[in-house]
C-alpha positions in Angstrom: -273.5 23.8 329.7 -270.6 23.5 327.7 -266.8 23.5 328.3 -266.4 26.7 326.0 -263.3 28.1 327.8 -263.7 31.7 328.0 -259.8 32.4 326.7 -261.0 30.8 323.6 -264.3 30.3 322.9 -264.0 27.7 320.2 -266.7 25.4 319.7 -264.3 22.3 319.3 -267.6 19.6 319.5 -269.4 21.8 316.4 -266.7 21.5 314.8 -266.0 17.5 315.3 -270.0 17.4 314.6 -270.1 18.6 311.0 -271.3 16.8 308.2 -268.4 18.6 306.2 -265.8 16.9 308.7 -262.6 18.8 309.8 -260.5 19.4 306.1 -259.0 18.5 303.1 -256.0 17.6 302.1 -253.9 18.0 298.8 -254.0 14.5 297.0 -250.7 15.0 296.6 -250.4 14.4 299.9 -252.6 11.2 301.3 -250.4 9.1 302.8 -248.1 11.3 304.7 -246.5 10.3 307.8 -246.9 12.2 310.5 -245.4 11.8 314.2 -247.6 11.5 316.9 -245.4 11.3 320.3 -247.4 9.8 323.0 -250.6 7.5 323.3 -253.0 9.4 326.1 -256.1 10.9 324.8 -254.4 13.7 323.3 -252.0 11.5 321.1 -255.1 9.4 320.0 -257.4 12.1 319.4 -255.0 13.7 317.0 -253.9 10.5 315.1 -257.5 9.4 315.2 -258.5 12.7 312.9 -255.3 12.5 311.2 -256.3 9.6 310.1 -259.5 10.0 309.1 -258.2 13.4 306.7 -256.0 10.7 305.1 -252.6 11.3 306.4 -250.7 8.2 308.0 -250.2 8.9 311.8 -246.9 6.6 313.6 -247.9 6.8 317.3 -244.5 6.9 319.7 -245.5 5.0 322.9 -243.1 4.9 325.6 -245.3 2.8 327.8 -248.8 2.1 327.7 -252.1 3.3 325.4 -254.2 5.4 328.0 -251.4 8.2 329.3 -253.2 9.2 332.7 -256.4 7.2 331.3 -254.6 4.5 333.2 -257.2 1.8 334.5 -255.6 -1.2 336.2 -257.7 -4.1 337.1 -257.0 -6.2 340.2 -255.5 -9.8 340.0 -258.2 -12.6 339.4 -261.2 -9.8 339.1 -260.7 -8.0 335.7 -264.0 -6.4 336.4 -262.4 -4.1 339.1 -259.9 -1.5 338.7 -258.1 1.0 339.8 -258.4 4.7 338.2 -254.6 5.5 338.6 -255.3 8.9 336.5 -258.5 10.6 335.1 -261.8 8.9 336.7 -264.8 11.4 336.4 -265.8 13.4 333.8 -268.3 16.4 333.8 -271.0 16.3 331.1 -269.8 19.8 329.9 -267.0 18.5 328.1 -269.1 18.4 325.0 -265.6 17.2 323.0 -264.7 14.1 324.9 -268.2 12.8 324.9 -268.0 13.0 320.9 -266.1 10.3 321.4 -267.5 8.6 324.5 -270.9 8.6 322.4 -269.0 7.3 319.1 -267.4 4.5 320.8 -270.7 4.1 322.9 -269.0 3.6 326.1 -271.0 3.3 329.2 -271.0 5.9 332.1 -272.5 6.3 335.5 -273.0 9.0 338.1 -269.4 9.3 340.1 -269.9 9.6 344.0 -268.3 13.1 344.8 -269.2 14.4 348.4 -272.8 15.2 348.5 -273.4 14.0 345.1 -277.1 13.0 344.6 -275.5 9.3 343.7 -273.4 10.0 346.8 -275.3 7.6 349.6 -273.8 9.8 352.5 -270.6 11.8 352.8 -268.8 12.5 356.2 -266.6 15.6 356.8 -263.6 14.9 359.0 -261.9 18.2 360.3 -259.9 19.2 363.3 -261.5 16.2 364.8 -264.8 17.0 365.0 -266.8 14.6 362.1 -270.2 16.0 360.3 -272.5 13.4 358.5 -274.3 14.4 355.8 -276.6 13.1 352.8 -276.7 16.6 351.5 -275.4 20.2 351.9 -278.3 21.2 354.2 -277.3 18.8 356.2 -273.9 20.4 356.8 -273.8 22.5 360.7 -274.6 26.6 359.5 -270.8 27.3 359.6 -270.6 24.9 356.2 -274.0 26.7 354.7 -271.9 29.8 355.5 -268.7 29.5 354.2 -271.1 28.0 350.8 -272.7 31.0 350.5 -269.5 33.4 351.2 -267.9 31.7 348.2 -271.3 31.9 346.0 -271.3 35.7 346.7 -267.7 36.7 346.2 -268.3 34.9 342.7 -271.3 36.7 342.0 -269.7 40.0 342.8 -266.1 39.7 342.1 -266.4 37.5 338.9 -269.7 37.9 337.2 -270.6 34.8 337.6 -274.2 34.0 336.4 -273.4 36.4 333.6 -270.4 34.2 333.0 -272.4 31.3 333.0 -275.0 32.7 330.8 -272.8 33.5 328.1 -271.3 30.1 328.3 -274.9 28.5 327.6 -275.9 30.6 325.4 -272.8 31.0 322.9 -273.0 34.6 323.4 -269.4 35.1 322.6 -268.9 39.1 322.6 -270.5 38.7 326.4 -268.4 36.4 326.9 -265.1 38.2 326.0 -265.4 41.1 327.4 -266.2 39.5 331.0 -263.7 37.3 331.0 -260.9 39.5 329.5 -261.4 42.1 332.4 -261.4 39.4 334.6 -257.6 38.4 333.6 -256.3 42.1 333.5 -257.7 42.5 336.8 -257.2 38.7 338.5 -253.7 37.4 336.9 -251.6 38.0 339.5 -253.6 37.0 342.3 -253.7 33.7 343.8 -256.7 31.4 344.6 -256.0 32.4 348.4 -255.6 36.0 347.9 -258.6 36.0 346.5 -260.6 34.3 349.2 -258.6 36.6 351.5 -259.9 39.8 350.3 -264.0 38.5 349.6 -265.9 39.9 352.2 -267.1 37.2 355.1 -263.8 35.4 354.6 -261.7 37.9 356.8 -262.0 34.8 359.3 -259.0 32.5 359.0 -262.0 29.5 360.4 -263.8 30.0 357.0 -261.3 30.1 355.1 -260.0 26.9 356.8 -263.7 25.2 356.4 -263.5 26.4 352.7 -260.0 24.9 352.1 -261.3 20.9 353.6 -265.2 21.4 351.7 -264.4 23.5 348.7 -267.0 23.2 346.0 -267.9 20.2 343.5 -265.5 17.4 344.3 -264.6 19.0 347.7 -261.1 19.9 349.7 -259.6 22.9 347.6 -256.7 24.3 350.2 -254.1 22.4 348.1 -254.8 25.0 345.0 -255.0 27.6 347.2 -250.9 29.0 345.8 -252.6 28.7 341.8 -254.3 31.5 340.2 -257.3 32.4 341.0 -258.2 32.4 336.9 -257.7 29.1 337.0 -260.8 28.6 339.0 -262.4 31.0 337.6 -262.5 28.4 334.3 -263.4 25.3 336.1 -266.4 26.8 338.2 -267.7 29.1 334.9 -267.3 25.9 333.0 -269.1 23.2 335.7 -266.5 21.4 334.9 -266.2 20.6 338.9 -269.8 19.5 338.7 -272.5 16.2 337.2 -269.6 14.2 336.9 -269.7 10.6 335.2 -267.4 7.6 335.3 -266.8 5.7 332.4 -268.2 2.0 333.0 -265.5 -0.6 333.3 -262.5 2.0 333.5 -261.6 5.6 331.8 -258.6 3.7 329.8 -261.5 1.9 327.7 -261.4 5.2 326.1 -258.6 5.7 324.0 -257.8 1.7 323.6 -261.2 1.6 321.9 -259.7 4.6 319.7 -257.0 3.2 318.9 -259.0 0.1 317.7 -262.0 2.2 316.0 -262.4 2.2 312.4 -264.0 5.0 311.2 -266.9 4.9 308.4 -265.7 8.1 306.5 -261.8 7.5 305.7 -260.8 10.0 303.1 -258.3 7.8 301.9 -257.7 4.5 303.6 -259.9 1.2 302.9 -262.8 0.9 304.7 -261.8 -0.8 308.2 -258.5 0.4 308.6 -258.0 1.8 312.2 -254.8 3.3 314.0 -253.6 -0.2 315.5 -254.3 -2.1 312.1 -251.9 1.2 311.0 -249.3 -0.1 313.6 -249.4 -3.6 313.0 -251.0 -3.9 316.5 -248.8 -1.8 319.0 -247.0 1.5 318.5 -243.6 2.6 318.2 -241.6 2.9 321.2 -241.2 5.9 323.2 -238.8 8.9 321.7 -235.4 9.5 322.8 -234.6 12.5 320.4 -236.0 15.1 318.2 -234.1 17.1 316.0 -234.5 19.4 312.3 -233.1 18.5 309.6 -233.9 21.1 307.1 -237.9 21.3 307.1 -238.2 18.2 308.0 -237.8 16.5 312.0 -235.8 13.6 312.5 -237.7 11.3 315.4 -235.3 8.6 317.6 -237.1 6.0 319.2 -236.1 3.9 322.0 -235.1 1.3 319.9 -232.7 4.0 318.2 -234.5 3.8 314.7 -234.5 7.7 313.1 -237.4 8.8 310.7 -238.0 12.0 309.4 -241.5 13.8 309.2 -242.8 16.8 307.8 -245.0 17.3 311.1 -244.6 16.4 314.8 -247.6 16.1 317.0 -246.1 16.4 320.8 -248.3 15.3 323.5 -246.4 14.4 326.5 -246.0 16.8 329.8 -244.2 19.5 328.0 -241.3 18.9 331.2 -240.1 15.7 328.9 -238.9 18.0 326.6 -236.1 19.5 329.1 -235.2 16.0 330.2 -236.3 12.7 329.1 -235.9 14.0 325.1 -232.7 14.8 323.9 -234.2 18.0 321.9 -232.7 20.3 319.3 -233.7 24.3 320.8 -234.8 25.0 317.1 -237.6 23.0 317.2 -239.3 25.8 319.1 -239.0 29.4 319.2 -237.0 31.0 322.8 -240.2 32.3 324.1 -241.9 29.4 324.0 -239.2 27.2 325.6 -239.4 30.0 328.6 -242.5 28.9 329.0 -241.9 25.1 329.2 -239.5 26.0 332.0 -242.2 28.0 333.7 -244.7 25.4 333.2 -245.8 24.4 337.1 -246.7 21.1 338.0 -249.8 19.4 340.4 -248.5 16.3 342.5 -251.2 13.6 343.1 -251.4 10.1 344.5 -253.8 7.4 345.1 -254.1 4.4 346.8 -256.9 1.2 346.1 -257.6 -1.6 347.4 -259.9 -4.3 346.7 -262.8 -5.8 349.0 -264.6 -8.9 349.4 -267.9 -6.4 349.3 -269.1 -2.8 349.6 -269.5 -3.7 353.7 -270.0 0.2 354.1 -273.7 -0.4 353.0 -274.1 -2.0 356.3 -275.9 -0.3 358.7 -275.0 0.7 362.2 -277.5 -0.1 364.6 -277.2 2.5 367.1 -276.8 5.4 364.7 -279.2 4.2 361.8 -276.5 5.4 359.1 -274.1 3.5 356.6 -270.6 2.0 358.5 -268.6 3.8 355.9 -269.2 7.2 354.4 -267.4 9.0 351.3 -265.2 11.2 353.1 -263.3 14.5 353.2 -260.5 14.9 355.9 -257.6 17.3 356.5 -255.6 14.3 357.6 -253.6 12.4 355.7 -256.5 9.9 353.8 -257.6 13.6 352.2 -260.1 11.9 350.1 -261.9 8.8 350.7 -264.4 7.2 347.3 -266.7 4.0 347.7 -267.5 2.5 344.5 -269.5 -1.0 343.8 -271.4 -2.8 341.3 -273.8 -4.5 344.1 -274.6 -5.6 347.3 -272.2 -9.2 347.0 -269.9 -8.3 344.7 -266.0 -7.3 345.3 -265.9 -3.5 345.5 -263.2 -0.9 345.1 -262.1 1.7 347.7 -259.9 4.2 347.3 -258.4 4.9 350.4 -256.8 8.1 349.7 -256.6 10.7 347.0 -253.8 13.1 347.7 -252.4 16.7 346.2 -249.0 18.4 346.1 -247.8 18.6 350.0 -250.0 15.8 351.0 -249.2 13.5 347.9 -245.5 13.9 348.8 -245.8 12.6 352.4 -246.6 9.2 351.4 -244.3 9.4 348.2 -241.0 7.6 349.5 -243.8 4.8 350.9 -244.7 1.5 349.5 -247.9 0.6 348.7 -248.0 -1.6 351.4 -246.6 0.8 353.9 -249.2 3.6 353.0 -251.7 1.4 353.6 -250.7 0.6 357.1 -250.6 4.5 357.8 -254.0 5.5 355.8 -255.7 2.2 357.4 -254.4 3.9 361.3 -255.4 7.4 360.2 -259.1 6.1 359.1 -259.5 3.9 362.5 -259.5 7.2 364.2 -262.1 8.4 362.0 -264.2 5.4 361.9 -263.8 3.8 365.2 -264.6 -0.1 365.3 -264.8 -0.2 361.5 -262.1 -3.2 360.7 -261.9 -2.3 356.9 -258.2 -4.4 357.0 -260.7 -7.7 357.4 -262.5 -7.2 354.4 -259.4 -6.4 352.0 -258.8 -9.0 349.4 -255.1 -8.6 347.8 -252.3 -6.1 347.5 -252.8 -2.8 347.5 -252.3 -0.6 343.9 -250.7 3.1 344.7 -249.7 5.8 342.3 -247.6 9.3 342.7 -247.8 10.9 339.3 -244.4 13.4 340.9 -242.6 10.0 340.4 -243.7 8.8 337.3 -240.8 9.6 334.5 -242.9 10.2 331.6 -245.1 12.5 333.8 -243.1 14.2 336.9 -246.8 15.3 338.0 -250.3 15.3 337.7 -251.6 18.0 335.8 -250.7 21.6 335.2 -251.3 24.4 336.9 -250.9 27.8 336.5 -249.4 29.9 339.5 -250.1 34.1 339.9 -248.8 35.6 336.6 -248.2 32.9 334.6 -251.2 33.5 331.8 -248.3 35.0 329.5 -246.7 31.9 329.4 -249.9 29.6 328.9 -251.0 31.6 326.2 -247.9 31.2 324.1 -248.1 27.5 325.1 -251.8 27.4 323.9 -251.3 29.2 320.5 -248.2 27.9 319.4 -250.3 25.8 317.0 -250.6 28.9 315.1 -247.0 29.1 313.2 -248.0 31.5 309.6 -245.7 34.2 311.7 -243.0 31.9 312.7 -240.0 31.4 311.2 -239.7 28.3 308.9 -237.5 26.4 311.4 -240.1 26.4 313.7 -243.0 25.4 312.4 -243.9 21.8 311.7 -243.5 21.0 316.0 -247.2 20.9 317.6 -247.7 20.7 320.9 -250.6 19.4 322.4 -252.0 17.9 325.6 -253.9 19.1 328.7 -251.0 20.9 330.3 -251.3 22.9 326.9 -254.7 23.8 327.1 -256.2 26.4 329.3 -258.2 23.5 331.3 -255.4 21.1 332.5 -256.2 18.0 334.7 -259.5 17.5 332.1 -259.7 15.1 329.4 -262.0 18.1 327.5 -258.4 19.6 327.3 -256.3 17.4 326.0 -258.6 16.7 323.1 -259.5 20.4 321.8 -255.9 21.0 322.1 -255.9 17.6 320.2 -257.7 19.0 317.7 -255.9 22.3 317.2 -253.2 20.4 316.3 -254.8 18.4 313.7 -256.1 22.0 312.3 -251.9 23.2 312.4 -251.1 19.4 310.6 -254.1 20.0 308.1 -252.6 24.1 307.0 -248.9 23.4 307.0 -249.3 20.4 304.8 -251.1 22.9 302.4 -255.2 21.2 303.4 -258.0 23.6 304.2 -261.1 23.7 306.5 -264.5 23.8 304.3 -265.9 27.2 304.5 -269.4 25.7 306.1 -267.1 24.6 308.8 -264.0 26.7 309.9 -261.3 25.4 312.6 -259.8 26.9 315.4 -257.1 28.4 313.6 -259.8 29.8 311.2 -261.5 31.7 313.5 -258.4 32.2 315.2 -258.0 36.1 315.3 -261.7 36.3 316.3 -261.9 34.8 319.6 -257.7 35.0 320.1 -257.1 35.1 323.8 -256.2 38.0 325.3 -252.6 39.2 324.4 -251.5 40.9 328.0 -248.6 43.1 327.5 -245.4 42.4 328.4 -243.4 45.1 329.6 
């Protein structure tokens, strides 16, 4: 299976995979600077191919490599960290590994609920707990609300046909499935949708679907998003076979960052994006403005340069607020969309612990103290991970969306975990998990972090209009020249947001936008995304 999102059906890792690489560039024009705002995974993916096709990329940081690759390791154990932001990956997304498998970083199974790398999982829901060390364990109401879902996908969204298509490339099949699928589906919600599937007239199922859900589990908080927008992670698997990346996610696009690549079209051999920067990147940008077909770039430290091209990864929302932007950077229609753009809240909270004391056994029930667990209280989501049986180990505590990640948002670290350590006591009676935690606690709400304001991006009920001009704005031949030039990129631009997979294809369109308006071409053995553009174009809904 790959990540070969239905709108468009690019194949971003045959692309990255080709002998005859991704372009060419005019000699004239090795060398070139080009702005890259923002050091996540998008940011380095793009510079990282800029690079390599020979132009000069000047990363704008305005706090850390990583974005929400953000891995923070715990005081006096830099073995163990905290995953802040991104943490498992599914194996679909074909793209990322590229560059997983080039830096040949480690991974290892991540323990979702139920996960075959999952020891056991408890369910915690109105009270009543269910332990479980696989699905069929689940009571028959859990096995029935599983199978309600499977069928309303089969029959509502063609779902093995889907899936089919996906593995096989079959791209006509593909199309014309899932371009039915958003005439007929964008307007309704995720809930709407469960509403009206036979079996889940009953509010309990629907209730029971909401804490389980599918893959990584609890799904009610994405129950106001469009239904499409499920459609793509459950046709993808990109909810399923997830890894972790050994030693924390951030390794990722530091090691990037640090890389030199063996076929540089024009810089010496070793040369890498932080021997580029002198070691760090610029600082974060303040201001963004045209000045005739070029773009002026202010950076924190108030220093202007102009570029021919901007690469813009950042939450798009940083462009209403945090930049000091000139409107002609970007066509009307697409700034509409930047105001539309809709926001996921999350938080987390870690702690570190003398050892993984949940592989202790209970005598009198014969299971493990401590489960993985789902819970419609407050905790939400509670993940176990350790390296061995005497070793510190991490625990996060809770992993929160939207409404739930805003009740702990005006707490301190300390304070939440006071209120998740009572909630889980109630859970877990006679389990002192207090005793065995070593340190300060490390908490995140993405709502609250200024460069972010939120997790991911997520489209609500009609909102497809506005991602697609968000998506294909790297395609500028029919703008107007004082448009083009400004590419944005990043997950909340890609049709997948809240998955690394997207931030790098959308990466990568933007190199192919970089490549044509500084007059390079794709080889013809190897076309880009904007080559094959008109071919697998997503679905252009009408608008009045």
């Amino acid at each position: 299976m790959t990540m070969l999102v239905p709108d468009f059906p690019f194949s971003y890792d045959g692309w990255l995979g080709h002998p005859a690489g991704l372009g060419t560039l005019p000699p004239e024009r090795a060398g070139t600077p080009v702005a890259v705002v923002g050091g996540g995974m998008a940011g380095l993916t793009a510079a990282y191919e800029l690079m390599r096709l020979g132009l000069r990329p000047v990363v704008y940081e305005a706090d850390q490599i990583g974005g929400r690759m953000r891995s923070v390791p715990f005081p006096g154990h830099p073995g163990q960290v905290a995953e802040m932001g991104a943490m498992r990956f599914p194996v679909s997304a074909r793209s990322l590994f590229h560059y997983i498998e080039l830096l040949g970083l480690p991974t290892r199974p991540f323990p979702n609920p139920l996960a075959p790398s999952t020891p056991s999982t408890v369910i915690d829901l109105n009270g009543e707990r269910e332990f479980a060390r696989t699905g069929d364990d689940l009571p028959p109401q859990y096995q029935a609300v599983t199978e309600l879902w499977t069928k309303a996908l089969q029959e509502r969204a063609e779902l093995s046909t889907l899936r089919s298509a996906l593995r096989d490339r079959d791209l006509t099949t593909l199309k014309t499935i899932w371009n039915r699928l958003v005439e007929q589906y964008d307007d309704e919600s995720f809930y709407g949708f469960l509403a009206t599937s036979p079996g889940f007239d009953s509010f309990r199922h629907r209730e029971l679907f909401g804490q389980v859900g599918f893959g990584t589990g609890g799904w009610d908080t994405d129950f106001p998003n469009s239904i499409l927008e499920i459609f793509r992670v459950v046709s993808t698997e990109a909810d399923e076979n997830h890894v972790a990346i050994a030693g924390g996610s951030q390794q990722l696009p530091r090691r990037l960052w640090e890389h030199s690549p063996a076929d540089l079209a024009y810089w010496p051999a070793g040369t890498s994006l932080a021997s580029l920067h002198g070691g760090a990147p610029r600082p974060g940008v303040t201001g963004l403005r045209r000045s005739g077909r070029d773009i002026l770039v202010e950076a924190a430290d108030g220093e202007v340069r102009r570029y021919p091209a901007v690469v813009y990864t950042p939450h798009v929302w940083t462009l209403l607020n945090r930049v000091r932007c000139d409107e002609a950077l970007m066509p009307t229609p697409l700034w509409t969309a930047v105001e539309r753009t809709h926001y996921m809240g999350s938080s987390k909270l870690f702690v570190l612990v003398d050892r993984p004391f949940w592989r202790d056994v209970d005598p009198v029930t014969g299971r493990e103290v401590l489960s993985m667990t789902l819970s419609d209280r407050i905790v939400r989501g509670l993940y176990l991970f350790d390296e061995g049986p005497q070793d510190a180990a991490v625990m996060c505590l809770s992993y929160t969306w939207n409404d739930d990640s805003q009740k702990v948002a005006t707490l301190s670290a300390s304070e939440r975990l006071d209120v998740l350590l009572e909630r889980l006591a109630a859970i877990y009676p006679g389990v002192d998990i207090r005793a065995h935690v070593i340190g300060e606690p490390i908490a995140v709400s993405w709502e609250n972090e200024p460069h972010f304001m939120g997790a991911f991006k997520a489209n609500l009920p009609g909102h497809y209009r506005y991602q697609r001009r968000l998506f294909t704005q790297f395609m500028q031949h029919d703008m107007a020249e004082e448009h083009r030039g400004f590419f944005l990129c990043g997950d909340d631009v890609s049709w997948t947001a809240g998955f690394a997979e997207g931030a790098v294809t959308t990466a990568l369109n933007a190199v192919w936008g970089v490549l044509d308006h500084l007059g390079g071409t794709t080889d013809p053995a190897n076309p880009g995304p904007g080559d094959l553009f008109h071919s697998l174009a997503p679905l252009d809904l009408p608008y009045t």
